[in-house]
Structure formats: C-alpha cells, structure tokens
TISENU-155438 format. One record per residue (C-alpha): residue number from 1; residue in one letter; chain; x negated, y negated, z negated. Coordinates in steps of 0.001 Angstrom, whole numbers. Layout:
REM residues N
NUM_A_A_X_Y_Z
...
//
This chain:
REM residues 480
1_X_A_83734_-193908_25743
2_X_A_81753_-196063_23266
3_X_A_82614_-199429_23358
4_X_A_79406_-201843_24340
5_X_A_78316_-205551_23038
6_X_A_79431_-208407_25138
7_X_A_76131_-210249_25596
8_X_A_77850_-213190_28056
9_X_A_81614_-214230_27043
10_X_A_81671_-216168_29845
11_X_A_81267_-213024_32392
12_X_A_84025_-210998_33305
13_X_A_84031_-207498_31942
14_X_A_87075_-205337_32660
15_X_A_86124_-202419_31389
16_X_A_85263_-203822_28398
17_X_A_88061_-205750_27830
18_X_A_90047_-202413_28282
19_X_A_88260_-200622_25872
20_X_A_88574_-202955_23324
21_X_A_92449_-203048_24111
22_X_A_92422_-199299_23651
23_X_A_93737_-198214_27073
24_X_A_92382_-196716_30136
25_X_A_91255_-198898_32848
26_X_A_93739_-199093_35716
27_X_A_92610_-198823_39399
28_X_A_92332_-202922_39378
29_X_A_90013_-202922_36603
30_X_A_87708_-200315_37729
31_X_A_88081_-202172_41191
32_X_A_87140_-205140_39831
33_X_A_84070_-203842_38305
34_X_A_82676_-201756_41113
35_X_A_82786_-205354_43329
36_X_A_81218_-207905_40570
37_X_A_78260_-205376_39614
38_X_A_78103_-202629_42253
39_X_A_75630_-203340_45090
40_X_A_75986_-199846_47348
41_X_A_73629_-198709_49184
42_X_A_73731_-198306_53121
43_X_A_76934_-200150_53140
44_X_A_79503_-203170_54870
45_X_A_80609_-204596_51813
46_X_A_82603_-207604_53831
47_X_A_85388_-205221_53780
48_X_A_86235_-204722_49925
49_X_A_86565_-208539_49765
50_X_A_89886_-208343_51813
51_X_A_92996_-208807_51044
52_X_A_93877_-204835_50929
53_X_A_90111_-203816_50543
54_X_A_89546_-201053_48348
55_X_A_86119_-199273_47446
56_X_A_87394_-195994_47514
57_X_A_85972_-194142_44124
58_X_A_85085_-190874_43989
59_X_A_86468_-189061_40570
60_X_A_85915_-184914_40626
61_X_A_84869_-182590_42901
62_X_A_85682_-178571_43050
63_X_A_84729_-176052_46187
64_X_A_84512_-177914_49533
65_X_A_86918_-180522_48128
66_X_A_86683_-183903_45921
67_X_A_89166_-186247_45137
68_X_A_89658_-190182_45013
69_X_A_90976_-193018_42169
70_X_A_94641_-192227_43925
71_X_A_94409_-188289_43472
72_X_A_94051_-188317_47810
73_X_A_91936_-184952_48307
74_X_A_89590_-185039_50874
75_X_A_87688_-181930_52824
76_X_A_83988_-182673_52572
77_X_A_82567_-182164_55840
78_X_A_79053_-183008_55561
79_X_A_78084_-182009_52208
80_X_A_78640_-185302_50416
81_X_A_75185_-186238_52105
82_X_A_74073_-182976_53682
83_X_A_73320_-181586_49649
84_X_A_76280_-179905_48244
85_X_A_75683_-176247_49975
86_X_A_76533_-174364_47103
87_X_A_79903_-176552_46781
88_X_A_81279_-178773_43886
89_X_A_82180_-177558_40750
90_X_A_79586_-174900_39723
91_X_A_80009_-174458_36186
92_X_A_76976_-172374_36172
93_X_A_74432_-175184_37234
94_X_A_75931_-177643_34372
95_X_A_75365_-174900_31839
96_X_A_71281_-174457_33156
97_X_A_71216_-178706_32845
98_X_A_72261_-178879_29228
99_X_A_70321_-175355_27993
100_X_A_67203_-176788_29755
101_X_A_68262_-180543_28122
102_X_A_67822_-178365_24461
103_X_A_64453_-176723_25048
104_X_A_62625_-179089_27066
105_X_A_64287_-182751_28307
106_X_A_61610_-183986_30069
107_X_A_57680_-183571_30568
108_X_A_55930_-185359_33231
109_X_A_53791_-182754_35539
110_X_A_50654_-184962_34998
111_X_A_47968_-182185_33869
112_X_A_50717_-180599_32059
113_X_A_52724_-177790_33463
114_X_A_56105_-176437_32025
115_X_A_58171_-173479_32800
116_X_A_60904_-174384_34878
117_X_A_58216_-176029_37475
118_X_A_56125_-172863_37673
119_X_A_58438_-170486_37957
120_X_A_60596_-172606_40716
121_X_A_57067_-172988_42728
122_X_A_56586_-169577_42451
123_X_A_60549_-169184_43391
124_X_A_60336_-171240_46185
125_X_A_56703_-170047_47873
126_X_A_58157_-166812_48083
127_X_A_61080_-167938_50547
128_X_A_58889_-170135_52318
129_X_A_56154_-169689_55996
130_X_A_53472_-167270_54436
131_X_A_50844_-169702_54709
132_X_A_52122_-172300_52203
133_X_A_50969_-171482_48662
134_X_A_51022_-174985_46680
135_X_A_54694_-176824_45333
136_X_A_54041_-180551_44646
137_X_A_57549_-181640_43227
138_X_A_59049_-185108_43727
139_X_A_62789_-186282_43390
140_X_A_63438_-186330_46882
141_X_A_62985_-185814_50829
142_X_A_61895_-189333_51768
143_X_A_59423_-189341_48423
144_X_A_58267_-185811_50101
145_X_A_57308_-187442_53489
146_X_A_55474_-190055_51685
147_X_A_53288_-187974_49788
148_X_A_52703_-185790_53119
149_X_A_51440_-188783_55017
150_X_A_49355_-189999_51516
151_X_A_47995_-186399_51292
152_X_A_46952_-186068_54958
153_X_A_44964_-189019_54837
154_X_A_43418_-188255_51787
155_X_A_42175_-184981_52975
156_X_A_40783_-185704_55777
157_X_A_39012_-188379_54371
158_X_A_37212_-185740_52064
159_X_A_36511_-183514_55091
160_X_A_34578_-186765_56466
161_X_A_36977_-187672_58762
162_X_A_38504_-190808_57624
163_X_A_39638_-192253_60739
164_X_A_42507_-189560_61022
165_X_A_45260_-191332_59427
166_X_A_47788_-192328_62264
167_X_A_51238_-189789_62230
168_X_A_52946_-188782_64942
169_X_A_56979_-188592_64744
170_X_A_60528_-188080_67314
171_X_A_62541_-190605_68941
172_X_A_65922_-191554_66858
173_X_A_64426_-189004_63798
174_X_A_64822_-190231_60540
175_X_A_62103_-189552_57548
176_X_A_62798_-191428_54569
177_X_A_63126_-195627_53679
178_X_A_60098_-196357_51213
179_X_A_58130_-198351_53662
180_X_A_55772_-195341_54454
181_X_A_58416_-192770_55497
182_X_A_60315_-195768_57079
183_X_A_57225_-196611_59131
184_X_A_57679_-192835_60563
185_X_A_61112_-193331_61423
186_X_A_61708_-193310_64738
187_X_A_65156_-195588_64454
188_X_A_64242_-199230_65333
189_X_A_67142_-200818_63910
190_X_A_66652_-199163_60572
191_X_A_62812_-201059_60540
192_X_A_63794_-204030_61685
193_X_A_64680_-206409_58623
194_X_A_61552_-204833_56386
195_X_A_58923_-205116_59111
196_X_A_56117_-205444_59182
197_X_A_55579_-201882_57551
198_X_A_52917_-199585_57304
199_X_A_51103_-199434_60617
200_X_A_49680_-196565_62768
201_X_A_53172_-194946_63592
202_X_A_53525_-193633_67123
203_X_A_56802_-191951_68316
204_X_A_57492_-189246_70968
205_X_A_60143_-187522_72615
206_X_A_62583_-185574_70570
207_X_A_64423_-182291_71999
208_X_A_68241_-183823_73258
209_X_A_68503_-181242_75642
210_X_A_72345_-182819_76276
211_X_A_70481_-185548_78036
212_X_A_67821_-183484_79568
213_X_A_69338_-181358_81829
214_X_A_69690_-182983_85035
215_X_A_65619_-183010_84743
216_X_A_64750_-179549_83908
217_X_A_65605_-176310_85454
218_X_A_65576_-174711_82082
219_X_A_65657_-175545_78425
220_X_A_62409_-173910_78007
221_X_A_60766_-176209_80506
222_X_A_62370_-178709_78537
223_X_A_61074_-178002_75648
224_X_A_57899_-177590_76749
225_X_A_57239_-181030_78342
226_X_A_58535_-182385_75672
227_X_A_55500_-180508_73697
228_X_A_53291_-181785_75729
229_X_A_54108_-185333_75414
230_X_A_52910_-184549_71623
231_X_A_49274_-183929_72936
232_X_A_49445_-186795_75801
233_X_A_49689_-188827_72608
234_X_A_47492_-187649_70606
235_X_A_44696_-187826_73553
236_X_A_45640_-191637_74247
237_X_A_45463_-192537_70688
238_X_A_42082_-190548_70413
239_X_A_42715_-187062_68478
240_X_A_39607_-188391_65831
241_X_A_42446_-190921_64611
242_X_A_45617_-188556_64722
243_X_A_46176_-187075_61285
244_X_A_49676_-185534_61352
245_X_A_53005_-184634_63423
246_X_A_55973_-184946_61659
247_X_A_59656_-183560_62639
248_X_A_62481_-181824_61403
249_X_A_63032_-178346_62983
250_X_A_66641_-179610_63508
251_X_A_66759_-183259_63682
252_X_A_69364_-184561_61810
253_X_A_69749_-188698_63305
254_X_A_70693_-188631_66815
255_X_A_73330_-185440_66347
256_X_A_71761_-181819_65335
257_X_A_68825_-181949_68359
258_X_A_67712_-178085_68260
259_X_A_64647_-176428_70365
260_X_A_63506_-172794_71366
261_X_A_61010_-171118_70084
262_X_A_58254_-172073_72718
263_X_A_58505_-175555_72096
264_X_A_57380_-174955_67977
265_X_A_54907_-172378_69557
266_X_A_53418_-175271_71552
267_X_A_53244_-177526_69169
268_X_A_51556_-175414_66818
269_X_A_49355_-175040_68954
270_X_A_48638_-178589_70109
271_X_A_48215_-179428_66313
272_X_A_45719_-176580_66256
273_X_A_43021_-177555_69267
274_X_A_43045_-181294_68097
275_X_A_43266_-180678_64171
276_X_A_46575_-182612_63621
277_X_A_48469_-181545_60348
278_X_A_51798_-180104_61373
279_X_A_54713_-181036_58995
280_X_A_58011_-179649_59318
281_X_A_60787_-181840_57885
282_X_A_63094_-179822_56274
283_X_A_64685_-182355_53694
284_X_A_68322_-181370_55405
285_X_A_67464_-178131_57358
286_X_A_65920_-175526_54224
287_X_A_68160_-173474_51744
288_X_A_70690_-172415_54296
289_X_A_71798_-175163_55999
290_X_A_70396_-173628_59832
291_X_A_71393_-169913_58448
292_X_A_67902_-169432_56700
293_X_A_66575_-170483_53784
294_X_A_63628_-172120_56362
295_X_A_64353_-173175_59490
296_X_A_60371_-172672_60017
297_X_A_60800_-169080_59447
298_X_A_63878_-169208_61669
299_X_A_61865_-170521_64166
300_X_A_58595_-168483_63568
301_X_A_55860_-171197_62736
302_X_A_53830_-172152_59906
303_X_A_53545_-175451_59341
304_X_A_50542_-177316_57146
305_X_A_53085_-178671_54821
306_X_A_57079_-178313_54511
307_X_A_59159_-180776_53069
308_X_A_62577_-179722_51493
309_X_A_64961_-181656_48566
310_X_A_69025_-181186_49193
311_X_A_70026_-178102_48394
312_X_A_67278_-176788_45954
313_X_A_69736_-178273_43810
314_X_A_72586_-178714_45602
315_X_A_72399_-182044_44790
316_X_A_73294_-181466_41174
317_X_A_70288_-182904_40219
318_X_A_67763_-185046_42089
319_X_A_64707_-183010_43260
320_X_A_62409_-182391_46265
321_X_A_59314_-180785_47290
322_X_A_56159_-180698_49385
323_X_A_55217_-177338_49921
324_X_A_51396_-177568_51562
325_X_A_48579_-174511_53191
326_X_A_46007_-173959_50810
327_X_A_43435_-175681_52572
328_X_A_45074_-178522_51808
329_X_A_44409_-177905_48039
330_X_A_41026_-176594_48248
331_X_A_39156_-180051_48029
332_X_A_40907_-180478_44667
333_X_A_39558_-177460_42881
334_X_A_36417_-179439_43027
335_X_A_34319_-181441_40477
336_X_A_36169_-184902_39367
337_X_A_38510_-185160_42865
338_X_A_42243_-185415_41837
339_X_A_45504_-186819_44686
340_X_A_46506_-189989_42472
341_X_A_50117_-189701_43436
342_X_A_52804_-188328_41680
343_X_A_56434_-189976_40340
344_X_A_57833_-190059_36758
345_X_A_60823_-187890_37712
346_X_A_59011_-185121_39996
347_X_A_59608_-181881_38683
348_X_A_62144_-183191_35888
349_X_A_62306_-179912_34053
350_X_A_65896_-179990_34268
351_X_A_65958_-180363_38101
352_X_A_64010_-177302_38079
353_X_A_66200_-175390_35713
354_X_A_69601_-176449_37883
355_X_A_67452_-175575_41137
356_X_A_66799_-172275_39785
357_X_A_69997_-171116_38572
358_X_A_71312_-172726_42661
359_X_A_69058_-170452_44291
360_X_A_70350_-167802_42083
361_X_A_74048_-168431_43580
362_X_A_72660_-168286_46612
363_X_A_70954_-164853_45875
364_X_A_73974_-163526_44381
365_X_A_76879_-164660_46849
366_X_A_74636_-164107_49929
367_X_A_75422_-167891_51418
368_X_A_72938_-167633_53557
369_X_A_74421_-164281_54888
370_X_A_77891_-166329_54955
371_X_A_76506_-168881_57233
372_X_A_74528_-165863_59708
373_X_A_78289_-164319_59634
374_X_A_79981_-167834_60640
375_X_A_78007_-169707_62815
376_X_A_79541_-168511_66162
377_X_A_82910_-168975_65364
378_X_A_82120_-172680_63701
379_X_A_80163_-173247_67036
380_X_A_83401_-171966_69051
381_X_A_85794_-173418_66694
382_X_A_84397_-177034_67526
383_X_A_83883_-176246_70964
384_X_A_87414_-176721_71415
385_X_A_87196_-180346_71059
386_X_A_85472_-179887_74568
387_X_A_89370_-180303_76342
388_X_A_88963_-183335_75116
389_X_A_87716_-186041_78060
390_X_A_85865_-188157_75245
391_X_A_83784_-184956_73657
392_X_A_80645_-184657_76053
393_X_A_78289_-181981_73777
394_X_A_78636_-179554_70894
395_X_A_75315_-178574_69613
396_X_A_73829_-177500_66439
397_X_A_72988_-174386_64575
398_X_A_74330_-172521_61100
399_X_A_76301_-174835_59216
400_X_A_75272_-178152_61039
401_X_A_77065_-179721_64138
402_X_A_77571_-182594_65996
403_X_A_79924_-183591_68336
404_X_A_78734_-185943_70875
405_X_A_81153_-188806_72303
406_X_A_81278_-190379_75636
407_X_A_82678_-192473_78009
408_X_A_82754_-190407_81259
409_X_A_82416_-186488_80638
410_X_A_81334_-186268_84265
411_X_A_78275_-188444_84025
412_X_A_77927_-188383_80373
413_X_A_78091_-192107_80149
414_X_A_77645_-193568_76412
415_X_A_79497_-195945_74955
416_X_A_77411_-199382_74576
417_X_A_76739_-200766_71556
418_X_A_79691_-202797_70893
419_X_A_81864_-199716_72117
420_X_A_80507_-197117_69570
421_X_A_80951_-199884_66684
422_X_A_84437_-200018_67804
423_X_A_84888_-196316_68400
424_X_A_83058_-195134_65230
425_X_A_83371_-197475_62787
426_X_A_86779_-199426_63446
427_X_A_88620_-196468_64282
428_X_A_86933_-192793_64071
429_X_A_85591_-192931_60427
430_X_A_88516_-194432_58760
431_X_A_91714_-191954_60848
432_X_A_89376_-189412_59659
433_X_A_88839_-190344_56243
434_X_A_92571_-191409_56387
435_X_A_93402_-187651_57561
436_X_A_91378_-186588_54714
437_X_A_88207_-185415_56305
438_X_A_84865_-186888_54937
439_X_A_82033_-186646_57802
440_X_A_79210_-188707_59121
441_X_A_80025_-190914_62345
442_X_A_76326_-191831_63233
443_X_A_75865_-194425_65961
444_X_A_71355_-194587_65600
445_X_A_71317_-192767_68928
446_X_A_74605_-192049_71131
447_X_A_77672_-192035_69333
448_X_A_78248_-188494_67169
449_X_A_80316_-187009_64579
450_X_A_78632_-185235_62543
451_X_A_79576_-181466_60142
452_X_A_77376_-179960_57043
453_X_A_79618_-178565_55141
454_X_A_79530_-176149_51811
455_X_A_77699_-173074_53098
456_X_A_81022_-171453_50963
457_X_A_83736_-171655_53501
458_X_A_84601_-169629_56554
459_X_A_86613_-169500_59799
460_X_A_90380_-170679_57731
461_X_A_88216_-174203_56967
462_X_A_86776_-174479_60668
463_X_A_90071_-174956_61995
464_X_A_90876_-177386_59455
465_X_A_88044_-179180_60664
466_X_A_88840_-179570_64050
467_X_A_92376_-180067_63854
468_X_A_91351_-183409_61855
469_X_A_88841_-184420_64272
470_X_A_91091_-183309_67206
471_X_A_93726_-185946_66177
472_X_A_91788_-188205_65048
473_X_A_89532_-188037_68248
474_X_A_93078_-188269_70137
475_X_A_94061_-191266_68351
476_X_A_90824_-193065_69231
477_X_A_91019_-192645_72578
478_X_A_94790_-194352_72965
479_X_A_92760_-197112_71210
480_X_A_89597_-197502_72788
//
C-alpha cells in the first residue's frame, strides 16, 4: 500500500505511522483509525467509545459468508443490505469491472450513450411488465424514487396539468433519504430531525394483514379496503393535485408486508380512473429476491414506472434504475423539451458491465428457479420459531422473511417502545451477531427480525438460520 504525505504532524495517523514502520497495522491501529475519521452511517456510535467497544470490520467475503478483523465468520442473513443475491466472491463480476475499466472507465450518459448502458436497458426491459420500454440509470433505489417523483411532476406539467404533483405512499414504507424520497417515507421518526422536507406527501394504509385479521373475514377483503383507502385519498386531496402512488410490491420496513393479487388489481385501477402514476418500488423486491425477477410480474400489474437497484449488481457495484411506460417519454421526443435530471455516476459504464455479467449468473445457475424451488421449505423452516411464545407472525415471500415479535401471542400485544429497544437492540442483534448470524432487527413498526439472504443457498442453510435465531430468540426471552 503506497505510503501517503503527512499534511498535519500534529494529527494522529496510525496507519501511517505503520506504514512508514514497515509492518501491518494491528487490530488497535486500524481501530483507532476507523473511530478518529470514520463517521458511519445509520449508526450508535456511543458504543465504540467504551471501554471494550469494538467497530467490528468487515475483511472478505465468499458464498453466503464474510468474515471479521478476528477471522469470526458470520452467515449473512440479509444480503449484507438486501444486495448480495448472487453471493460474495464472484470472480466473474471482478473480471467484467476491470475489462470494462480498459475499454471504457467512465462516460457520463448526458447526450452520449455507450455500450454497456444500451445493451443493459435493452437487458433489463426484456425481464420487466410489458409496458415499460425506457431505462433511466442512476446509482441507486432512493436516487430512483427521486427521479420518479421529479419525472411525474414534470410530465404532467407538459400535459397542462401542473397542479398534479402531490404522491401518495404506505404507512411504516421506506423510499429513500435525499429529502424528496424521505418526504415519501412513511416512517416518522426517520423525518423527524431533517424536517421540514419536501411537502405534499400523504400516507395510507399498508397491507399488515398480521394486524388485520380480527377486522376482515378474509385477506382479500383486506386487501381490498385497504385499496380503497388509496382512492378515499386521492378524492379528499382532489385527484387534479394527485400525481403518483408509490409502494413496494413487498414492503420491506415494517417486516415483509405482502398482498393478493386483487389488491394490485385495484389499485391499478384506482390509478387508472383518476390518472395517478402508479410506481412500484422494487429497489429490494426485483432480480429474484420474491422468486421473480419482478415482483410486478409476480403479481400481474404494470406499473407507470418501476424502480429497481440491489441486485442488478449484486451490490458489486453501485447502480439503480427507473424503468418508465412510454408515455412517459413521449413529451421528450419533442422540439427543445429535455428532463434536467440526471447524476454523475448513473449508468457508470462499469456498473453496467458488472450488472450484465450478474444477470448472466443468474441466467446460467437458474437462482431465480432456486428460490421458486425453496421458498416453502424457508417459509416452513422459520415457521418453527412459531413454538416459541415470543414469535407472533412469519410472513414473507421467496427469499425474504420476517419474523414478528410480541409480548402476548394470544392478543398479539407489541412490545412498547422502550421494550423493543431493549429486546432488539440490547439483546437480539448482538446474541445473534455473537452466534454468528448477520440479520436486520428493525424496530420502525413492531419489533421484527428480518432474512434476505444469497438467492444461492438451500434447505441445509435454512436450518442454520433458525437454529441461530431459535437460541438467540430463547435467550432473549430469559432476559426480557
């Protein structure tokens, strides 16, 4: 590693100093380093400035597996952040980084196009509802949602309409944290120390069915009130101001919230009579996470524009995507009218290359197939954990679960706030990490654990999963 300039003598600089000594950094060095420069994102720091506290670093990664600073392995459970479906270690998508690196670095997709972008739009359309036929890259899900909202408003400004421009979104769903795809979030306590944001979010009900049932005779009916709540909205805010509805086919905050078909079939068709854009949030649920490479296809609905980022990549490089109908292109054929949007990194033409040669894994190991195969027997491995008196709900589809907690099974009780800091955070998500099992505790609804793992592993790997959470869940409850 090349040894750097000291600009200040009087700041400490471990690493340096050990380079310059010609050694390797120990553990207290690199420690040292990570806490004086490091500012992590959607983390407690308070505890790494303990006597004991360590921030654990991450070194290499192969399969479903990575390891930490002390050689500990660790199984990870959720994808490292819902991302890694092809798994760690692909050799292959390294080798499509540095060949694309050679030919092309970088290009910005500003009246330019280059090779890896077209042929991944082209790649991606033809996986994708039938209706969409235009890719507008960014480096992410959240920068995705953005652009939606931007777009919609936009649009319908050139179809004379400019007063559509509010968005509709779910209860507890989470869209992004730039202040426009934070404004959509429906998660109060995420808003609450950047507020005010961007105005003219409205939220309705999401589809916890868990919570639901001593009100409804049926899922369905369910499903479809909740629906309907979409166009009670939309009528109270006035449907000439109403632009778009956004939600996740599967939402991911709150613990894996799934629907049936009729609810999507309503909604498409309450986005229809009042001309609302429909945008299906798929940052977490596309490229095989909900056993298809779509969950809108899975679900059998077209949406105006898709979002997706995650695994196009597989997180090996940053990337994400707004797939739109083309009517929402159509304006932009047109004399001088161009969408002044765009990011420096979207469509990196390496991020395309490595997406590529991930969606050829896909193709050629069949991981969507893998996760068709598996999904029952996850869903029956973890509904074990149902013995258990604190595990109230099991729900998900394909390769993503949660496992809701509670304090009376009987009456599905929560835990209160205080409760599910204790359960989750002072106990769950450190036995578990302890155990060697890296998952998501999520407290922005009712308490959950959440699973997303590599779309690579099988039945052998599901009971390795919930023999960690089993004792871990076990040990909680003796403390609690």
């Amino acid at each position: 590693m090349a040894i750097w300039n000291r600009k200040n003598t009087e700041t400490a600089t471990p690493l340096l100093d050990a380079r310059r000594a010609g050694t390797e950094p120990t553990n207290a060095q690199w420690q040292q380093a990570a806490k004086d420069n490091m500012f992590l994102q959607f983390t407690r720091h308070s505890s790494f400035y303990t006597a004991k506290g360590e921030i654990p670093i991450i070194t290499h990664a192969d399969g479903h597996h990575f390891w930490d600073q002390h050689g500990k392995k660790y199984f990870d459970g959720i994808s490292s952040l819902f991302a890694v479906n092809a798994g760690h270690g692909r050799h292959k998508l390294a080798e499509a980084a540095a060949k694309q690196m050679k030919e092309l670095d970088y290009f910005p997709l500003w009246s330019h196009a280059h090779k890896p972008g077209i042929e991944l739009s082209e790649r991606l359309l033809s996986y994708a509802p039938k209706n969409l036929t235009r890719v507008f890259f960014t480096t992410g899900g959240g920068e995705a949602n953005e652009t939606a909202w931007k777009l919609a408003k936009q649009y319908f400004k050139m179809q004379g309409k400019p007063m559509k421009h509010k968005v509709l979104t779910r209860s507890v769903a989470y869209h992004g944290t730039s202040h426009g795809a934070l404004s959509m979030t429906g998660i109060p306590a995420m808003k609450k120390a950047f507020e005010p944001l961007v105005p003219s979010t409205f939220r309705v009900p999401n589809t916890n069915w868990y919570r639901a049932q001593d009100d409804f005779a049926t899922e369905e009916e369910f499903a479809l009130w909740a629906a309907d709540r979409i166009e009670e909205m939309i009528l109270f805010e006035d449907p000439d101001t109403v632009a778009a509805f956004f939600m996740e086919p599967v939402q991911n905050s709150g613990g894996c919230f799934t629907a049936p078909k009729v609810y999507f079939d309503r909604v498409r068709e309450i986005c229809d009579k009042y001309d609302v854009l429909l945008v299906a949030d798929e940052t977490i649920d596309a490229f095989g996470r909900t056993g298809a490479m779509f969950a809108s296809n899975l679900y059998g609905f077209e949406p105006d524009m898709l979002v997706c980022a995650k695994g196009m990549t597989s997180a090996y490089a940053p990337l994400g995507a707004l797939l739109l109908a083309e009517k929402l292109f159509e304006p932009f054929k047109h004399g001088t009218n161009i969408f002044p949007h765009g990011y420096t990194y979207s469509g990196h033409p390496v991020s395309c290359a490595v997406a590529l040669a991930n969606l050829d894994i896909f193709d050629e190991e069949d991981l969507v197939g893998n996760v068709q195969r598996n999904q029952a027997a996850f869903k029956s491995t973890l509904e074990k954990l149902k013995d258990l008196p604190i595990v109230g709900d099991v729900r998900g589809i394909g390769y993503f679960w949660a496992v809701e907690l509670v304090k009376n099974k009987e009456t599905k009780e929560t835990f209160t706030d205080k409760e599910s800091e204790k359960l989750l955070h002072g106990i769950l998500s450190q036995r578990m990490f302890e155990e060697g099992l890296f998952c998501r505790s999520d407290d922005r609804g009712d308490p959950v654990v959440q699973f997303a793992p590599p779309l690579t592993i099988g039945p052998d790997q599901f009971n390795e999963i919930e023999q960690i959470l089993r004792g871990a869940l076990v040990h909680a409850m003796k403390h609690m």
